[in-house]
N, C-alpha and C positions, 0 to 999 in steps of 0.2 A: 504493500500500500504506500503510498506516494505520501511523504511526512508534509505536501504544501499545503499550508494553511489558508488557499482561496482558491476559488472555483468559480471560472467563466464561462458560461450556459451561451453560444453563439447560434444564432439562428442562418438558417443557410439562404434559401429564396432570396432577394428581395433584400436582405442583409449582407452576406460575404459576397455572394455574385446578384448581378443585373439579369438575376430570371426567370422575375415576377412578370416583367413584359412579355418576355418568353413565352412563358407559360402561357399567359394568359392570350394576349391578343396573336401569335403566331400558332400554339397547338390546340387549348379548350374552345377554342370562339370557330377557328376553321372545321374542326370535328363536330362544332354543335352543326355546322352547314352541311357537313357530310353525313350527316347522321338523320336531321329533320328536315333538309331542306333549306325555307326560311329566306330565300333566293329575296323574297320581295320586301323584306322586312331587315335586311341584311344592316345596314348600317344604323338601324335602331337597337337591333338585337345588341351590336357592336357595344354602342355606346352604354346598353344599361348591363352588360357582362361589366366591360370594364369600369364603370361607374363603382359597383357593390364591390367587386374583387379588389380592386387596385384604388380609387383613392376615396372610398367609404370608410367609417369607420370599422366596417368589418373586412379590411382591407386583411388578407390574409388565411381566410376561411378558410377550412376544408371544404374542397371542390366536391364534395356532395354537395350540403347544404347551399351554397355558395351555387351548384348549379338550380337548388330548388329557389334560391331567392332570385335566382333570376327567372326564372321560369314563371314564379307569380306575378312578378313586375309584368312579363309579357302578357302574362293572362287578365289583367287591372284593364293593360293598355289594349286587350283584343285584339293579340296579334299573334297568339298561339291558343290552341282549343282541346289541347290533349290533357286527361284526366291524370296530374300528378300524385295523386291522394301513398300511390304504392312508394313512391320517393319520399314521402312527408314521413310513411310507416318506417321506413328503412335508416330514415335521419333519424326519427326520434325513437326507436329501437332501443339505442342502447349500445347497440352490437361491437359499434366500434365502426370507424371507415377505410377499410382497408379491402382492398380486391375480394380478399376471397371471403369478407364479410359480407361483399356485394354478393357473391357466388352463391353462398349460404342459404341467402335469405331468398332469393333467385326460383334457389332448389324446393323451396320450402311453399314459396309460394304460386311459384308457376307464370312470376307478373311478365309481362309481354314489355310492357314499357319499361321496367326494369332490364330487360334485355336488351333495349336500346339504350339506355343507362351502361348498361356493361361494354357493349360497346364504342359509345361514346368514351366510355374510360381508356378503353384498352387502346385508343387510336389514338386519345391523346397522350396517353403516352410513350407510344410512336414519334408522335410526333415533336414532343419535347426532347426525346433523347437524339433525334435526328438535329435541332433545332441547337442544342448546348454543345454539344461537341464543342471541344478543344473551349470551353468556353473561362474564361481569366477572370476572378477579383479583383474588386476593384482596388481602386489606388490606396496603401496605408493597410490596407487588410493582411498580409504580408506580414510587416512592419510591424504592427499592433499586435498580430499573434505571438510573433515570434519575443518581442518583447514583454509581453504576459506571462507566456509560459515561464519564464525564469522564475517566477514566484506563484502562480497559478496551476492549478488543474483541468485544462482548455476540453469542456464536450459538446459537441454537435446536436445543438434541440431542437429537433424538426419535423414538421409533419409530412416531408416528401420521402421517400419508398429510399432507404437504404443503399441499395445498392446504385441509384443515381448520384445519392449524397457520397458516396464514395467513390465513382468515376469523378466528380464535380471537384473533391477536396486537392485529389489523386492528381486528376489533371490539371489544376489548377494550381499546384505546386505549395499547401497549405495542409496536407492529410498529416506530414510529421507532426505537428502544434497539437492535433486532437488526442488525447489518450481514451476517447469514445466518437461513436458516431454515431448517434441515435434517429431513427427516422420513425414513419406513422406505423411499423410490425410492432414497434416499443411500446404505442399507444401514445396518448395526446402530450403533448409540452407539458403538461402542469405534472403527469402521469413521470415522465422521464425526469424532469429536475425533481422531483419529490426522491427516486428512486436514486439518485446519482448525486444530490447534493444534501435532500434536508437528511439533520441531523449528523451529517460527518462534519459539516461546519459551521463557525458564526454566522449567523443570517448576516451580518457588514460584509461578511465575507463572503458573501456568493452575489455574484452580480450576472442579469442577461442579457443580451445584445442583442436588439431586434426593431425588426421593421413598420411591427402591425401592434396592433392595439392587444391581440391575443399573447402578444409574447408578455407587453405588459402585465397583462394579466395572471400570464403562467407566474412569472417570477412573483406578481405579489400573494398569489396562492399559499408560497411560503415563507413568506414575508423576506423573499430576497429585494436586492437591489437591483434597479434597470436603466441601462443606456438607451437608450432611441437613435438610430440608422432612421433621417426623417426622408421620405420619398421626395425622389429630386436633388437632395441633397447627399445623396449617397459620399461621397469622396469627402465632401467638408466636413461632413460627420466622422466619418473614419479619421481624418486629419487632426479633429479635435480631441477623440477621442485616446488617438496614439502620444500630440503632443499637452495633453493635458490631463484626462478625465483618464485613463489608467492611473498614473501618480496619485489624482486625490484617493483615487478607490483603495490603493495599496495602504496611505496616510491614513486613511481608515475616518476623514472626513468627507466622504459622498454622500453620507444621510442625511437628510433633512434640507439645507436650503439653497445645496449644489444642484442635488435631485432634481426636489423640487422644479426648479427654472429650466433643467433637460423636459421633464417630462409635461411643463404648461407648453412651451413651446412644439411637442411631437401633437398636444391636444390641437394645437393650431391649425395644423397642418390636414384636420379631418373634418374644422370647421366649413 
């Protein structure tokens, strides 16, 4: 067991790499077109995927939910007419959101639209793995890892599939800094830093890094500490973070009214 007394919970999307956009408007948005169609309604669909996914405050979802909140929206605006009730069961399940929980329930219930659900999953992730390749962190992420770990216990909190988190860290030249890599087989963010940080440390001493308002969340679940990675401002964030907000976090003064002014300004950004 590793004698370091801090632990940095890094989110990967949208956080170490540029690919939330990816994801979102290159692989899930073109798959919903291959999957429903939607030809005529195409750049509204557009706009209200990436609307919820990318700069709402629920900027970060799991792309289940995250496909049924879009799905509602279109159903509000009457511009989709298919019965999502078996996607609503499946969200709120319980089950978990992972492929073969998709599979499961699939089996179990026989839903058709679920079926296009499945495949809609499985193309887009086709298509994100075609889309990241060779794909580089951004600027200071690097930098900031490498200079964490020296005092820190660096793990991977994230709700994308494992083994993309590990071509991504792998090829991205950033896998040595992790000593985990946790994705959505581990079960949700709050689920992994519970398992990997509470109680092996001071809560000062766990801090997580992230993009979305979920990650926020995750870390305060156990009453860790959190940087914000604010969208759009990727690199300045990282910048700051390397030549500043590490140091305080180490100094063991980031509680309270350093925090604070990170995290009113990430709320800004969802305003």
């Amino acid at each position: 067991m590793s004698d370091k007394k801090f632990f940095i919970g890094v989110d990967s999307d949208g956080t170490a790499f540029d690919s939330m956009t990816i994801k979102h408007t290159d692989s899930f948005i073109p798959a919903m077109f291959e999957v429903w169609g939607l030809e005529d309604v195409r750049e509204r669909v557009t706009e209200i995927e990436q609307y919820i996914n990318l700069y709402s405050k629920d900027r970060g979802i799991n792309r289940f939910p995250g496909l049924l909140m879009t799905f509602e929206k279109m159903i509000e605006e009457g511009i989709f007419d298919k019965d999502v009730k078996d996607l609503d069961a499946f969200v709120k399940s319980g089950r978990g959101f992972s492929t073969k929980a998709l599979e499961d329930f699939i089996e179990e219930t026989g839903s058709e639209f679920l079926k296009e659900v499945l495949e809609w999953n499985n193309l887009s992730d086709k298509l994100f793995a075609e889309n990241c390749k060779d794909i580089q962190p951004f600027d200071f992420v690097k930098q900031s890892l490498s200079k964490a770990q020296e005092k820190a216990v660096i793990g991977v909190i994230s709700s994308a599939t494992k083994e993309g988190l590990e071509t991504d860290w792998k090829g991205g030249g950033i896998a040595q800094y992790a000593s985990v890599i946790l994705g959505k087989e581990n079960g949700s963010k709050k689920e992994q830093l519970k398992s990997e940080a509470d109680g092996k440390y001071d809560k000062e001493k766990i801090l997580m890094i992230g993009d979305a308002i979920g990650d926020l969340e995750a870390a305060k679940s156990i009453d860790a500490l959190f940087y914000p990675i604010i969208a759009g401002e990727e690199e300045a964030s990282w910048e700051k973070f390397y030549n500043e907000a590490l140091d305080v976090f180490f100094s063991g003064e980031y509680a309270g009214e350093y925090e604070k002014a990170l995290i009113d300004a990430f709320y800004k950004r969802f305003e």
